[in-house]
C-alpha positions in Angstrom: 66.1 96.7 45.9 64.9 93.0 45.9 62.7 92.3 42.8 59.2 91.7 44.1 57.9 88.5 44.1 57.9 86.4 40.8 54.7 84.7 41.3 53.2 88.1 40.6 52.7 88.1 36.5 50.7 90.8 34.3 48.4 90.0 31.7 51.1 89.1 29.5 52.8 87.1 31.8 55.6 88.9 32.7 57.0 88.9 36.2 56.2 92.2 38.3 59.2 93.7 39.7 60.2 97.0 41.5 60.1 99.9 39.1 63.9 100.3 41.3 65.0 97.0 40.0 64.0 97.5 36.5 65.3 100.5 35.8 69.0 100.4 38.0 69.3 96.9 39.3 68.5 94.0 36.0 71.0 92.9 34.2 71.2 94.4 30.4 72.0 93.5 27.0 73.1 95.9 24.4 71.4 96.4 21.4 71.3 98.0 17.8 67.6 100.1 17.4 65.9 103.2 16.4 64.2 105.4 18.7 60.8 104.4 17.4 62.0 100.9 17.9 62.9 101.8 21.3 59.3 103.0 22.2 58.0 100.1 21.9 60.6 98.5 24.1 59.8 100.3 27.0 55.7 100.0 26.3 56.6 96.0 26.5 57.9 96.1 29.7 55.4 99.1 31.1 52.4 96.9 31.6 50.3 99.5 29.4 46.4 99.3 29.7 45.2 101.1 26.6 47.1 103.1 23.6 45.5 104.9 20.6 47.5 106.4 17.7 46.8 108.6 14.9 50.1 108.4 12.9 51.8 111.4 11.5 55.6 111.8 10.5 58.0 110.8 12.5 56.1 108.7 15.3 54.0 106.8 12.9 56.3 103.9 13.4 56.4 104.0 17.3 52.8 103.6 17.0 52.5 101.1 14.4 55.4 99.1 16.4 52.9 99.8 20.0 49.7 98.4 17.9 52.1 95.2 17.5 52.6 95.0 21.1 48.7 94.9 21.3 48.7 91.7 18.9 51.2 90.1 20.9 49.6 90.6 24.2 51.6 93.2 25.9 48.7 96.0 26.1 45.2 95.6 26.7 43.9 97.9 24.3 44.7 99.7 21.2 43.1 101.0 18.6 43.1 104.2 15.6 41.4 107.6 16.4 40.2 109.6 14.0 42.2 112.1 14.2 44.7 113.9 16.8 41.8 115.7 18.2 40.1 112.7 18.8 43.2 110.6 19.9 44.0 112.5 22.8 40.3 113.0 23.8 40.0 109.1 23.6 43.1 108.5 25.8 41.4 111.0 28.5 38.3 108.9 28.6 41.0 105.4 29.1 42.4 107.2 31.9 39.6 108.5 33.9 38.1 104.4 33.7 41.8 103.5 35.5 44.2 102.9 32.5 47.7 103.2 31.8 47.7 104.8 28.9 50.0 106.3 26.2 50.4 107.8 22.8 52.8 109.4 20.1 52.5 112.2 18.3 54.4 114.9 16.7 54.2 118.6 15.0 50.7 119.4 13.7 49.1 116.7 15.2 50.3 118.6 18.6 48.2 121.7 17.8 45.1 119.7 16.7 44.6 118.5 20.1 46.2 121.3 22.2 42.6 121.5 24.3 43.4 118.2 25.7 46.5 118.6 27.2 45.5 121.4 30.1 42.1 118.7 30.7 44.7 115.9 31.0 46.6 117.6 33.7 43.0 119.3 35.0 41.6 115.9 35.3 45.1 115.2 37.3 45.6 111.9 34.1 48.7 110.6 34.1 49.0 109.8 30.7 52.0 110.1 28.9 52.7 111.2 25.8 55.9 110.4 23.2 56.8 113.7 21.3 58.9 113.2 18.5 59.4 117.2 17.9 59.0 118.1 13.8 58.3 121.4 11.6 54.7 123.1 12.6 54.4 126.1 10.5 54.5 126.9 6.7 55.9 126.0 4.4 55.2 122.5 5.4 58.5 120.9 6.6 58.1 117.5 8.4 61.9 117.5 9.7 63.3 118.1 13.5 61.9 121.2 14.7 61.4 121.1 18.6 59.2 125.0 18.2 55.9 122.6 19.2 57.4 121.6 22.5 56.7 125.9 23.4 53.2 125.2 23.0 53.2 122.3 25.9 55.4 124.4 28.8 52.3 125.8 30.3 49.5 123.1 30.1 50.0 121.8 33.3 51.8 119.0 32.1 55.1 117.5 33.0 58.0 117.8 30.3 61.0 115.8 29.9 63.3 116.2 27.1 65.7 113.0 26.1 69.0 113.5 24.2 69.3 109.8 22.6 67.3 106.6 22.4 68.5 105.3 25.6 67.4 108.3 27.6 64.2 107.9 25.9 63.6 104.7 27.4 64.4 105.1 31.0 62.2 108.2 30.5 59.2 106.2 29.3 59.5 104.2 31.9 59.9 106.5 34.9 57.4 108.7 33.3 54.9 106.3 34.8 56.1 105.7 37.7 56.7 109.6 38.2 53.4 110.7 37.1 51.6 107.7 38.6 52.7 109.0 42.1 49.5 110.1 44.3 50.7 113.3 45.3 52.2 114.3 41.5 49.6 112.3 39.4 49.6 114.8 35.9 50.8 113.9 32.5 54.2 113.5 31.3 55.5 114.5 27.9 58.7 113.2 27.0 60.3 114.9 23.8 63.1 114.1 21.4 64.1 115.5 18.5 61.7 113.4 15.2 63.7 111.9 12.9 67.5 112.7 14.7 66.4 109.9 17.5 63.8 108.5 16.1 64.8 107.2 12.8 68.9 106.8 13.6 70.0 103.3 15.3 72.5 103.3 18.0 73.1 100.8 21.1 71.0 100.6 23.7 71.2 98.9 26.7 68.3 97.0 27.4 66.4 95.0 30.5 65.4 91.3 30.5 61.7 91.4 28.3 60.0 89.0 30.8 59.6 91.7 33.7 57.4 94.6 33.6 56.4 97.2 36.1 53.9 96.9 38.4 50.4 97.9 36.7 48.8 100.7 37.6 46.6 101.0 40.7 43.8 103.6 39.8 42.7 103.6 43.7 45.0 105.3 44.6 44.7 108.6 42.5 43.8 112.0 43.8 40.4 111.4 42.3 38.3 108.8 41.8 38.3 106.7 38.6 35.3 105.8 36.8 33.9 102.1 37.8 30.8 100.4 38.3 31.0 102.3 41.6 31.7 105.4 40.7 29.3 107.6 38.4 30.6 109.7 35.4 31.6 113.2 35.9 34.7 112.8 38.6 34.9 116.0 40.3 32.2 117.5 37.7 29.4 115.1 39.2 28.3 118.4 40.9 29.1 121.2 38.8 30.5 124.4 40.8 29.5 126.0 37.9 26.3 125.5 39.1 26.4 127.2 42.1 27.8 130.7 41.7 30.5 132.5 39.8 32.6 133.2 43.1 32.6 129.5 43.6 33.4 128.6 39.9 36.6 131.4 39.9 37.6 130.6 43.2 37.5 126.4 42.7 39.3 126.8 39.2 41.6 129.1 40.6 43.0 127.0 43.2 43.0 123.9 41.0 45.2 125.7 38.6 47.9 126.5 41.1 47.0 122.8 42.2 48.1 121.4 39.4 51.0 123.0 38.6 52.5 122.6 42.9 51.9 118.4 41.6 54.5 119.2 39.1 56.8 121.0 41.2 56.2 117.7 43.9 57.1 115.7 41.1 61.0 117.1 41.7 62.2 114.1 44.3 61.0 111.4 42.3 62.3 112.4 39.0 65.5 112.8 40.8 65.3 108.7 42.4 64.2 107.6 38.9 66.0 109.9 36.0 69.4 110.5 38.8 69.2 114.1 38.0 66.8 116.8 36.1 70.4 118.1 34.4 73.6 116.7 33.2 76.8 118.2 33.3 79.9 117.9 30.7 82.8 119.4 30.4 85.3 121.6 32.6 83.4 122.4 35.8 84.8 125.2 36.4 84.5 127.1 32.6 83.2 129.9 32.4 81.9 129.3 28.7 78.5 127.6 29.5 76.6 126.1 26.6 73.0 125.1 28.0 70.7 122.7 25.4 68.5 120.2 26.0 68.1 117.0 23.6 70.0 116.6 20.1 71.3 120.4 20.7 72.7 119.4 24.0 74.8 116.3 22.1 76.0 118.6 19.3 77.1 121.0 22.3 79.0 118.1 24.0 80.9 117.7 20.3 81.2 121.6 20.2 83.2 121.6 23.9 85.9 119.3 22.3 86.4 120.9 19.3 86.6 124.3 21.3 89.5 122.1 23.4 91.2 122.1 20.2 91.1 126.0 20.2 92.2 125.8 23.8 88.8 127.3 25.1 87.5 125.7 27.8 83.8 125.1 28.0 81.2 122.8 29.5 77.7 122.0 28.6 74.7 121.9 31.1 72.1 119.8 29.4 68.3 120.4 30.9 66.2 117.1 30.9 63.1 118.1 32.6 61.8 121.2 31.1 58.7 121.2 33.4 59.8 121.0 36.7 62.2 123.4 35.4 65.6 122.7 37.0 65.8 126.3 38.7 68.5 125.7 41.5 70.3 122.9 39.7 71.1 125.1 36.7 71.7 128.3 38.9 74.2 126.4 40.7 75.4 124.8 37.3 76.5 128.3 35.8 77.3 130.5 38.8 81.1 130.6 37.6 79.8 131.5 34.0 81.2 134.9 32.5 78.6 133.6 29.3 75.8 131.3 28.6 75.1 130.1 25.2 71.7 128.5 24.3 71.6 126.2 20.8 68.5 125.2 19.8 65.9 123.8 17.2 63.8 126.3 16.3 63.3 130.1 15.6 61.9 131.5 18.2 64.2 130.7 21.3 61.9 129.6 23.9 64.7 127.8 26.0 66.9 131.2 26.0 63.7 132.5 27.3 63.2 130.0 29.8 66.8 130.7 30.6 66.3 134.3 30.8 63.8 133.9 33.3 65.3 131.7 36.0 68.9 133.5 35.9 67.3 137.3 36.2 69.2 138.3 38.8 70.8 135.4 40.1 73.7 135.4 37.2 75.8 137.9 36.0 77.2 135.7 33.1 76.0 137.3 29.5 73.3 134.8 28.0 73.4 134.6 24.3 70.4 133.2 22.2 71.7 130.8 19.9 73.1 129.5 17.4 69.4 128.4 16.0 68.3 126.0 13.4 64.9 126.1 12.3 62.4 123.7 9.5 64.7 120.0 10.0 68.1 121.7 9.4 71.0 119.9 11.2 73.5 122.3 13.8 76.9 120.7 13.3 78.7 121.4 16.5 80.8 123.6 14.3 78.8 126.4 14.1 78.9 126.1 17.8 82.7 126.5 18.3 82.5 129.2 15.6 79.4 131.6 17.3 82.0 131.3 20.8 85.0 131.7 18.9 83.5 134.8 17.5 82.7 136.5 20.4 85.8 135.7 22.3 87.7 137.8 19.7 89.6 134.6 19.0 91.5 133.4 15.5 90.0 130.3 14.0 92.5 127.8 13.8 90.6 125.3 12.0 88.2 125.6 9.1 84.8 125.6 10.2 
C-alpha cells in the first residue's frame, strides 16, 4: 500500500497516509514507555478532533499526557468535564458535530456514566474509549480489576482487549479506522489491565511522528452530523415517539438489533487491521487449553512453559476482541481440547461465561472457571501450572 500523497497535511502538519501504511508498512523505532505514555502516541498520530478527560486512577496520566498533545497542536480540542457523567455526555455532543473523539477512563468513573455508552452506539458515535480496568466495588481498591469491563459487553459497543502496550497502540489506532467504517460506525472500547500496562515500561515499536491518519470524514456516517446544514436532533428531529407506541417499539426494536449486526460487520475489518480477533500459543495440538484475554492471557503464555517443565503440553488461546466475540475462531481454536481453563481478573467470571456460552454444544472439552484474582492482586503464572497440575492428578515437581 503506497502512502497517500504527502502534500496532504492535518492541522498539525503531519502528512496523511493510508491507515494500511501506518499501521503495517512505516518503518519503526523501538522504544522504552508506559502504557499511558503509549496513549498518547497513538492520539499524536490519530488526527483527533476533540478529547475531554476527567481523571481517575490509573488513566489520569493518559489524559494529562492527551491534554499535552492539545498544547502542542496535535488535537483540536480538549478540555475537563465535570465529572464522568458529564465527560462522556460531552464527547457524544463532539461526535454528533463530526469529531474524532476519544477519552480515558477507568473503574468507577465507568459506572458513573454507564447511560452513555448504549446512546453512543444508539447514536451509531464512533468514539473510542481507553479503559484502563481497576477495582469497582467496596472496599475501595484502585488496583487491576478487569470486573467493569462486564458492565460494557452489552451496550452496543465494540470491545477490544490488549495484552501489552504495543497491542494497545495498534488498537487505538485501528479502533478508528474500524469503527469509522460506514457500514460498522459504533464505539470502540479498548481495555487493558490499569496499572499492569499502564504504569510498567516496556519496548514498543513505534511509527515515524510526522504521519497521521487520514481525519475523519463525518459525511459519510450512517447519519447525518450536526452542521450549519443540518438541525439538531439527528434521527430525533421527528420523534417516533410522537406518533404511536407501535411505531416507537417497533423503530427501537430494530435499531437495537441494528446496532449490534454493525458490530458483528465490524468482523472483516478488525481482521485487515488487528491480523486476527485471537492469538494462539503454544502446542497446537494440546489438549490443555488455557483461554484469557489481556494480562491473564501473558501470565498463561508463562504458565504453558513452566507446565513444559512438568512435561504437560498446553497452549493458550488469547481473545482480543471481546465484542465481536470470536465465536468460530475460538471453536475452531479448542476443538482438540479434552479441558479449557479460563484465568481471569475478577470474581465473578464473566469470560468463563462468555466461554460457556459459545462452546454449549459445540465442545466436549471440560471448561473450568479459573484460577481468579480479584481487588489488584497479581496471578503469577504459577498458580496456573498448579490449578492444571491439580486436576491432572499429576506430582508437583517444582515448588510452586
Amino acid at each position: 500500500m503506497q502512502k497517500l500523497s504527502e502534500e496532504l497535511k492535518n492541522r498539525a502538519g503531519q502528512k496523511i497516509v493510508d491507515p494500511e501504511y501506518l499501521l503495517f508498512e512505516a518503518p519503526r523505532e523501538k522504544v522504552f514507555m508506559t502504557g499511558s505514555e503509549v496513549v498518547k502516541e497513538a492520539v499524536k498520530r490519530a488526527s483527533v478532533d476533540a478529547s475531554v478527560s476527567y481523571p481517575i486512577t490509573p488513566q489520569s496520566e493518559a489524559a494529562h499526557l492527551i491534554g499535552e498533545l492539545w498544547v502542542e497542536g496535535y488535537v483540536g480540542v480538549y478540555f475537563r468535564g465535570e465529572s464522568e457523567f458529564g465527560v462522556m455526555s460531552e464527547l457524544a455532543g463532539c461526535s454528533m458535530a463530526g469529531a474524532r473523539t476519544i477519552t480515558t477512563t477507568s473503574g468507577p468513573g465507568t459506572l458513573r456514566a454507564m447511560e452513555n455508552f448504549p446512546m453512543w452506539a444508539g447514536s451509531r458515535l464512533p468514539i473510542q474509549l481507553v479503559l484502563m480496568a481497576r477495582g469497582i466495588n467496596s472496599p475501595l481498591s484502585i488496583q487491576p480489576d478487569d470486573l467493569e469491563v462486564s458492565f460494557l459487553l452489552d451496550t452496543g459497543c465494540m470491545v477490544w482487549y490488549a495484552e501489552n502496550a504495543q497491542e494497545l497502540f495498534d488498537m487505538i489506532l485501528a479502533g478508528f479506522v474500524v469503527a469509522e467504517q460506514p457500514d460498522v460506525h459504533v464505539p470502540v472500547v479498548n481495555v487493558i489491565n490499569g496499572f499492569f500496562i499502564s504504569h510498567t515500561r516496556e519496548s514498543v515499536m513505534l511509527p515515524p511522528d510526522d504521519i497521521a491518519l487520514p481525519p475523519y470524514n463525518p459525511y459519510k456516517a450512517p447519519m447525518p452530523p450536526i452542521d450549519m446544514e443540518m438541525p439538531p436532533g439527528r434521527f430525533l428531529r421527528d420523534p417516533f415517539v410522537m406518533k404511536s407506541n407501535y411505531i416507537s417499539y417497533a423503530t427501537h426494536t430494530s435499531w437495537q438489533f441494528e446496532v449490534r449486526a454493525a458490530i458483528e460487520r465490524a468482523r472483516p475489518y478488525i481482521k485487515k487491521y488487528l491480523g486476527s480477533l485471537i492469538e494462539e500459543f503454544g502446542d497446537p495440538e494440546a489438549e490443555i487449553v488455557l483461554v484469557s484475554t489481556g494480562t491473564g492471557a501473558a501470565q498463561a503464555k508463562e504458565a504453558v512453559r513452566l507446565l513444559e517443565d512438568e512435561g504437560v503440553k498446553a497452549k493458550v488461546v488469547k481473545l482480543r476482541t471481546i465484542r465481536p466475540f470470536p465465536i468460530n475462531e475460538l471453536r475452531e481454536a479448542v476443538k482438540n481440547a479434552k479441558v479449557i481453563f479460563v484465568p481471569e481478573f475478577n470474581v465473578v467470571g464473566w469470560l468463563e461465561r462468555e466461554i460457556r456460552r459459545y462452546l454449549y454444544k459445540h465442545s466436549d472439552a471440560e471448561i473450568i472457571g479459573g484460577p481468579r484474582v480479584a481487588g489488584g492482586m497479581t496471578m503469577p503464572p504459577e498458580i496456573i501450572v498448579k490449578d492444571v497440575l491439580n486436576y491432572l492428578g499429576k506430582e508437583v515437581k517444582h515448588v510452586y
